[in-house]
C-alpha positions in Angstrom: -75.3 23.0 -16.3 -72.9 24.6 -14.1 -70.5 22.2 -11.4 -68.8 24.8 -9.1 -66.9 25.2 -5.8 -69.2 27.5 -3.9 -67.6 29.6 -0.9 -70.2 32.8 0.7 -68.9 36.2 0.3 -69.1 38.8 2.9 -72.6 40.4 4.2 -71.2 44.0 3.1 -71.8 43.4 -0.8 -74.2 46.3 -1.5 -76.9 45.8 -4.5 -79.8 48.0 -4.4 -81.7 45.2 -6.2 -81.2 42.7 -3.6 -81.7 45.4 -0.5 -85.6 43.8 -0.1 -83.6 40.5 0.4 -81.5 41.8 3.1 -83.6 41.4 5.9 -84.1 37.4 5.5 -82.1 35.6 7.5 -81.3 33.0 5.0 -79.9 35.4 2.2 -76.4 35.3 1.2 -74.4 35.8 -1.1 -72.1 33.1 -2.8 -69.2 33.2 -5.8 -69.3 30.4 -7.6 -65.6 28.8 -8.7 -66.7 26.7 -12.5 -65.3 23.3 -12.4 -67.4 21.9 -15.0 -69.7 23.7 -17.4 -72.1 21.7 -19.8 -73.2 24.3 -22.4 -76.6 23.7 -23.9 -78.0 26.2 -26.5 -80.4 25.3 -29.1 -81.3 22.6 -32.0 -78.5 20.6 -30.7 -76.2 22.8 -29.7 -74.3 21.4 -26.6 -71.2 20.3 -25.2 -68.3 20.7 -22.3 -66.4 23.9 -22.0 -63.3 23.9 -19.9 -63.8 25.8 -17.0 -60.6 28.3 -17.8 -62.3 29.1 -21.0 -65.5 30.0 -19.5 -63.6 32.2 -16.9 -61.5 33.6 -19.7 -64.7 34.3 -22.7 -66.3 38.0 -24.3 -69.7 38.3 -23.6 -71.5 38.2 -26.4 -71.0 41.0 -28.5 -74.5 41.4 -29.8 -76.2 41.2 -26.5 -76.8 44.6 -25.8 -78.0 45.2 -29.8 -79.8 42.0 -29.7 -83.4 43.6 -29.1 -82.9 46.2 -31.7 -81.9 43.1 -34.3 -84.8 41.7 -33.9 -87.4 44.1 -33.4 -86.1 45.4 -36.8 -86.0 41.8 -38.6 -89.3 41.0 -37.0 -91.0 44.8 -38.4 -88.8 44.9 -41.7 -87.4 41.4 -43.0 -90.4 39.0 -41.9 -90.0 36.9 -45.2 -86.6 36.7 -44.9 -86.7 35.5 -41.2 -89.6 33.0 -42.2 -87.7 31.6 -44.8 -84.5 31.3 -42.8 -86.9 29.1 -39.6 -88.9 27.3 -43.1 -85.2 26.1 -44.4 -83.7 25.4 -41.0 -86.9 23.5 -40.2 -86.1 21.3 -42.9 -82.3 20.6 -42.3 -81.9 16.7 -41.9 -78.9 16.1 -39.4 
């Protein structure tokens, strides 16, 4: 969940991936100022992140491997990743 100050930017922001947008008359564009960020990931992962340190954080490093990772555990290391989900699975909080 994201609680930001919204103000619209100017109609000259080119995209090509928005240019089929362009012609409705209620597109715009809009930067969004974080005031308050609620971070919710997964298995009870969550929690309140200051908005300076969202403004201020690394994407995630693995992102752009991330599909290679996993097409490789999924093809070579499929009782290894079974066994990590079985023993997770069966982790009492």
């Amino acid at each position: 969940m994201l609680l930001a100050r919204t103000r619209s930017c100017p109609s000259q922001i080119e995209l090509p991936e928005v240019a089929q947008f362009r012609t409705d008359s209620d597109f715009s564009f809009f930067r969004l100022q974080p005031v308050d960020l609620y971070y919710v990931g997964s298995f009870g992962v969550m929690g309140w992140v200051e908005a300076q340190d969202y403004e201020h954080a690394a994407p995630d490093p693995l992102s752009e491997a991330a599909p290679g990772i996993l097409t490789h555990m999924n093809a070579d290391h499929v009782d290894v990743t079974e066994g990590i989900i079985v023993r997770a699975g069966n982790r009492r909080s």
